[in-house]
C-alpha positions as CSV (number, residue, x, y, z in Angstrom):
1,X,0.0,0.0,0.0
2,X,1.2,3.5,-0.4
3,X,2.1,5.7,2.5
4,X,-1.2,7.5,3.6
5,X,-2.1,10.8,2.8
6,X,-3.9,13.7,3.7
7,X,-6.6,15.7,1.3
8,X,-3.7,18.3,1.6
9,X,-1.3,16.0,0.0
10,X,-3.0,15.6,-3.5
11,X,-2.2,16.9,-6.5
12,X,-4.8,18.7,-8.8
13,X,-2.1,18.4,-11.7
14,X,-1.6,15.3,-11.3
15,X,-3.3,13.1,-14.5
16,X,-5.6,10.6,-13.5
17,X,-6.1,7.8,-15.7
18,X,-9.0,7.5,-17.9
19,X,-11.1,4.4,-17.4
20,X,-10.9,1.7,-19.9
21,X,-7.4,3.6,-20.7
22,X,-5.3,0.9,-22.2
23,X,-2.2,1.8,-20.0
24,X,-4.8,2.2,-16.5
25,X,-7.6,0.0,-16.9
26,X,-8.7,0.2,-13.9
27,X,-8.3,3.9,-12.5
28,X,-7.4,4.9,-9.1
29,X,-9.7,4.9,-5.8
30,X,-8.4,6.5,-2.8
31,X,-9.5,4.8,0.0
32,X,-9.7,5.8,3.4
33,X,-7.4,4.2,5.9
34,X,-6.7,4.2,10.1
35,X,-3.5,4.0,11.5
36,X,-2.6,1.2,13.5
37,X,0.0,0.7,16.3
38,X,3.2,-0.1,14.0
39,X,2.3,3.1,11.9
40,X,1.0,1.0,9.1
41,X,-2.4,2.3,7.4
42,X,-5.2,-0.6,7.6
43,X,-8.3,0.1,5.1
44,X,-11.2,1.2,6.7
45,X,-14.1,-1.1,5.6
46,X,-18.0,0.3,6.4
47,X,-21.4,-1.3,6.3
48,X,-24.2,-1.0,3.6
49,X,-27.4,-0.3,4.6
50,X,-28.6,-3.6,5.3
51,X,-25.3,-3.8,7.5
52,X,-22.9,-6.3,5.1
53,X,-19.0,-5.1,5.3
54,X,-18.0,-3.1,2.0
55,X,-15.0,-1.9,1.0
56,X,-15.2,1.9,-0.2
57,X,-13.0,4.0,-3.0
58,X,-13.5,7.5,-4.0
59,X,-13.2,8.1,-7.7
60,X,-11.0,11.6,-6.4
61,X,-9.5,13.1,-3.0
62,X,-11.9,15.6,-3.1
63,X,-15.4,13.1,-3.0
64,X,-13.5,11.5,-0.3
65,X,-13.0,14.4,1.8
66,X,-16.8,15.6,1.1
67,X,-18.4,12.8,2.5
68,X,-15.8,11.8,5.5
69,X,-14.3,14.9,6.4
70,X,-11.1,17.1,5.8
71,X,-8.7,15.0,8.3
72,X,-9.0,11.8,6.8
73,X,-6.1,9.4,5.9
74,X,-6.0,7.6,2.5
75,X,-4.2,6.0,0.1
76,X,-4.4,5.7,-3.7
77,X,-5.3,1.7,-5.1
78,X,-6.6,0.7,-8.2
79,X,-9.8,-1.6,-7.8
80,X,-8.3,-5.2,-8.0
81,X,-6.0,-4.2,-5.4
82,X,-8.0,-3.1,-3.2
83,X,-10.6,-6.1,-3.9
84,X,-7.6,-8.7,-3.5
85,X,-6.4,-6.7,0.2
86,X,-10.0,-7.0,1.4
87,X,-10.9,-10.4,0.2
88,X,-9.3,-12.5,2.7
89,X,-11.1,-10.7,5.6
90,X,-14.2,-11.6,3.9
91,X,-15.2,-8.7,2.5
92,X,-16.3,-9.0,-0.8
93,X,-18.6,-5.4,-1.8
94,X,-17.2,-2.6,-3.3
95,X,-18.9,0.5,-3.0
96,X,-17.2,3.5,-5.0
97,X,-18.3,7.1,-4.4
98,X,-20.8,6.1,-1.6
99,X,-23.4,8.2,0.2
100,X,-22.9,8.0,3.7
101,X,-25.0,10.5,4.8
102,X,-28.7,10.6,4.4
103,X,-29.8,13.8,2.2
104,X,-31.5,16.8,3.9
105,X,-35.2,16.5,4.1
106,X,-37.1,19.2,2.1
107,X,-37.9,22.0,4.2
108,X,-42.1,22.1,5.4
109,X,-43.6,24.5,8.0
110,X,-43.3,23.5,11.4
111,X,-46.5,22.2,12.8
112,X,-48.3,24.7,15.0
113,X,-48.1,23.3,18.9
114,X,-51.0,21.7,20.3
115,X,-53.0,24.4,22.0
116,X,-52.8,24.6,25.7
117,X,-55.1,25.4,28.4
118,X,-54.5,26.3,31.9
119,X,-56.0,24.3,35.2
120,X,-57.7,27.0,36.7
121,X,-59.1,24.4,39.4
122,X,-59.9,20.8,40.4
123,X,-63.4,20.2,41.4
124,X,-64.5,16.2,42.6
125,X,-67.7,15.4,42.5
126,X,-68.6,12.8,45.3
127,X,-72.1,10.9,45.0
């Protein structure tokens, strides 16, 4: 794996290989990573929706640090490596570009509060 990298770290300049490119086949996902105690970058896996393990990939830094944030780490892989380091933990789904934030509900009115009334007295009524 490459050495992990900040969204500071990329490179606008730098070409990125067209899909179906003869050279680049497959082009390059950066994918988000965690540190781990010797300093070597692990993937970060996630769950779908229905809660299965997937293996995420941003088609560019800049999708990546949208949807998780400016401070996260990742590194650049093209697809089947990044299938072939998850596969033997048993993750099998690749999600590229995902959504992992539910989108902002249209805005409506506010529904009035229910009306109140004050207790003004308790009276019993004893047969």
């Amino acid at each position: 794996m490459d050495t992990p990298h900040s969204p500071a770290d990329a490179d606008p300049d730098e070409p990125c290989p067209a899909e179906g490119h003869p050279h680049h086949p497959h082009p390059p996902l950066y994918v988000p990573v965690r540190p781990s105690h010797s300093g070597t970058p692990h993937l970060q896996f996630m769950r779908t929706p229905l809660g299965h393990r997937t293996a995420v990939g941003f088609t560019s830094p800049a999708r990546l640090t949208t949807t998780l944030g400016p401070h996260r780490a990742w590194v650049r892989l093209a697809e089947p490596a990044l299938r072939a380091l998850a596969a033997p933990l048993g993750v099998t789904v690749l999600t590229v570009d995902p959504q992992l934030t539910a989108p902002a509900p249209q805005s409506a009115p506010r529904p009035l509060p229910a009306p109140w009334f004050a207790v003004t007295g308790i009276h019993s009524h004893v047969d």
